[in-house]
C-alpha positions, 0 to 999 in steps of 0.5 A: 710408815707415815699415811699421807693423804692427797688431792689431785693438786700436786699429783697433777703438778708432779705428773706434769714434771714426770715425777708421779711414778717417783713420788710413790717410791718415797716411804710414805703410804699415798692414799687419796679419796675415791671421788677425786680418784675419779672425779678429777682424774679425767685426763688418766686412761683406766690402764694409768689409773690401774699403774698408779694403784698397782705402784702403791696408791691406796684409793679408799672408799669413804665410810658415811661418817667421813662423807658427813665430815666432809659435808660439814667442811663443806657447810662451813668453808665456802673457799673449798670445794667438796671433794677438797672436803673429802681429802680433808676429813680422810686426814682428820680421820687418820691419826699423824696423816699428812695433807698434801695439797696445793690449794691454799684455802685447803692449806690454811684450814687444814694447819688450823685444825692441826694437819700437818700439810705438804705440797710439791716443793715439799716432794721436790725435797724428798726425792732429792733426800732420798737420792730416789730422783737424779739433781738434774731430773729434780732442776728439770721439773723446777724450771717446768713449774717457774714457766708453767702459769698453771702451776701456782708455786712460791717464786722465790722457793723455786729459784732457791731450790733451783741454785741449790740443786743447779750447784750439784750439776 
């Protein structure tokens, strides 16, 4: 099974459209950084936190090599913030690991160092390749993101996701 490492930018995203529950059913291990677990988790109660470890969401501890890695991302790239620093030196440690991230900054330097990167419209695919979300759920959540000004997706890859799963309702 496939490890994929994650920020919090597209698990907010997914949150926001109700499909935080569904993104851990897909056959992926989810794993995220202890410090952006609790650092930038601060709009989950302890109990939301506890459901999403109970439904499969590793949170791991950093081991002092990995924390020194991320120090160093974070030296050398000053368009990242330290705990995008975290998520990026957990992949690099973990052999074929997925980044799924939002940010662009982290996006770009991840693909330069041969991560592969994922991000929201990417589970939007999976979920509907796997039947795990309903098309109208998925066009839902679609919509939700075109109109959200805090959710900072390409256009023009909306509205094509939209017209395909628009034409199955």
């Amino acid at each position: 099974m496939r490890i994929v490492v994650s920020d919090t930018s597209c698990m907010i995203d997914l949150r926001k459209a109700g499909l935080l529950e569904e993104l851990l059913r897909l056959p992926y291990q989810f794993v995220m950084p202890n410090t952006l677990f609790e650092d930038e988790w601060l709009c989950l109660t302890d109990e939301e936190k506890a459901a999403l470890r109970d439904q499969g969401l590793e949170v791991r501890d950093l081991p002092g090599e990995i924390v020194l890695r991320a120090q160093g991302h974070f030296n050398q790239h000053a368009s990242l913030k330290l705990n995008d620093c975290f998520a990026l030196a957990l992949a690099e440690e973990i052999e074929v690991a997925i980044l799924m991230t939002g940010d662009g900054p982290l996006r770009r330097i991840a693909d330069g160092n041969s991560i592969e990167v994922r991000g929201v419209l990417s589970v939007i695919d999976e979920l509907e390749a796997h039947e795990i979300v309903p098309p109208q759920i998925l066009y839902d959540a679609l919509r939700l993101f075109q109109d959200d000004d805090l959710v900072f997706l390409p256009q023009e890859e909306i509205v094509r996701r939209l017209r395909r799963i628009g034409r199955l309702l």
